[in-house]
N, C-alpha and C positions, 0 to 999 in steps of 0.2 A: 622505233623500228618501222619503215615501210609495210608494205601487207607485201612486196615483193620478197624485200629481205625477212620478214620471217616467214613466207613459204620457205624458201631454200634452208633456211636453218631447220623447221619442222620436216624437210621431205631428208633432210643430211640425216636428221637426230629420227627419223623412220626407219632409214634402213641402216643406220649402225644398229639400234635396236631387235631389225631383227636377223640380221647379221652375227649378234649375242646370243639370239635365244635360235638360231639355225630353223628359221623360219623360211628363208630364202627372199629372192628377191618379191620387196612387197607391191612392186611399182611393174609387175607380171602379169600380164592378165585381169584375170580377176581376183588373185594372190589378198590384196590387200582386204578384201571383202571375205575371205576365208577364215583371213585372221580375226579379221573384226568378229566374226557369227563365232569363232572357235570361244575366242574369249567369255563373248556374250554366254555361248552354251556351257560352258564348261569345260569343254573340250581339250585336247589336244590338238596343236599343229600338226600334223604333217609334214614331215622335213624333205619330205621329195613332194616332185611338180607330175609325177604321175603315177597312178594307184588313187587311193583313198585322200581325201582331202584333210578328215581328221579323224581322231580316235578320242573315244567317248572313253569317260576315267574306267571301266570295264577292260578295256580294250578291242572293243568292235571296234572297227572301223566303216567311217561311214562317206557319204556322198554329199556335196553342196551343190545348191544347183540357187542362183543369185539373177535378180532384176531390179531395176530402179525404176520400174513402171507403177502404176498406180493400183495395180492387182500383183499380186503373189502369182506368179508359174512358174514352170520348172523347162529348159531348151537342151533338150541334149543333141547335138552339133559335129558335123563331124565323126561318126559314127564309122569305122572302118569295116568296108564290104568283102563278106568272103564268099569264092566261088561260087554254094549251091543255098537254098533256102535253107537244107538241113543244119549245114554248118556256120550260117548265119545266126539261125537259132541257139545253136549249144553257143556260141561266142557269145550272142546278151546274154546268157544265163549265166556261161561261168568268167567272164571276164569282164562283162559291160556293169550290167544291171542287178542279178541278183546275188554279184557278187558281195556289194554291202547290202547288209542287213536293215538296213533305213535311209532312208533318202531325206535330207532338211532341203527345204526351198525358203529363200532368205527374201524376204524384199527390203531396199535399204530405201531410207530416203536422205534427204541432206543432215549430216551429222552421224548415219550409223541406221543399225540394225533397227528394223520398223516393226519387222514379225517373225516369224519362222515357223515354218509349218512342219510334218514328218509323216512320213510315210514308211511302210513295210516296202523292202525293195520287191517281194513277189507281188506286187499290189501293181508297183512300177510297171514291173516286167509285164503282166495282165492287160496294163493299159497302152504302152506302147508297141507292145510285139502287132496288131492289128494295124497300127498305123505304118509300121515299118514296113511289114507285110505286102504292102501297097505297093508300097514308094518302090520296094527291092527288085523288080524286074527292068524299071526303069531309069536305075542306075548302072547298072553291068556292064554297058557300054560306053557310059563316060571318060572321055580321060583323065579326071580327076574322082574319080564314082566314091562320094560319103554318103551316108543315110543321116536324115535327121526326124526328130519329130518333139511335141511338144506334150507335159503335163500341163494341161490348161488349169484354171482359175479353179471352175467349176468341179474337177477331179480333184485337186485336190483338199479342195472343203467339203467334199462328199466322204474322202476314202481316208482322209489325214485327221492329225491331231495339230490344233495349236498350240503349241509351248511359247509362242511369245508373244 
């Protein structure tokens, strides 16, 4: 077999697979790096592409946040702007951020899952609300207006726990 012809055959036999286990499509995003950390952690899938990425055998559900960089962080991207600072806030809290109760940051490198780190999502919440803070005046007149900001390296080997 080619290395052509068995990609194709391995990317077909990826998503019948999890097309089976209603995984969704793995070839989404960052989908297939979710699978990979769920499995790794023990986790569950998550069978929807919005909400919680997976659910711990407890059933918390929890947050992935993945790079292929040579350090572990965490990018949360895309962050949906509302009207006033106050109601920006209640939205990280009850919708963004500490609505899972832990946060995993995955670094991959070639072949699969490298590390994983976790964090308390109010720990999250702690460290990004400052930086968002910032940015949020500066996007309200956008005509695309998202907030972003990042858990760096350093945060999270301060405030996390390694499990991988």
């Amino acid at each position: 077999m080619t290395p052509e012809e068995e990609y194709l055959a391995l990317y077909k036999r990826m998503a019948e697979l999890c097309e089976e286990q209603n995984w969704g499509d793995p070839f989404s995003y960052a989908r297939s790096k979710e699978i990979n950390a769920a499995c790794r952690l023990g986790h569950q899938v998550a069978t929807t592409f919005s909400g919680a990425d997976a659910i711990m055998p407890d059933g918390t559900e929890v947050e992935y946040k993945s790079t292929t960089d040579v350090a572990v962080k965490g990018s949360y991207t895309g962050i949906s702007v509302q009207p006033d600072w106050h109601s920006q806030l209640e939205y990280l809290a009850e919708d963004k951020i500490k609505k899972y109760p832990l946060h995993f940051y995955n670094r991959f490198e070639v072949g699969g899952l490298a590390e994983s780190w976790v964090l308390e999502g109010g720990i999250v919440f702690d460290i990004l609300v400052p930086k968002l803070k910032k940015k949020f005046p500066t996007v309200l007149n956008k005509k695309d207006p998202r907030l972003s900001a990042n858990v760096t390296t350093k945060e999270i080997k301060r405030y996390g726990k390694k499990v991988i």
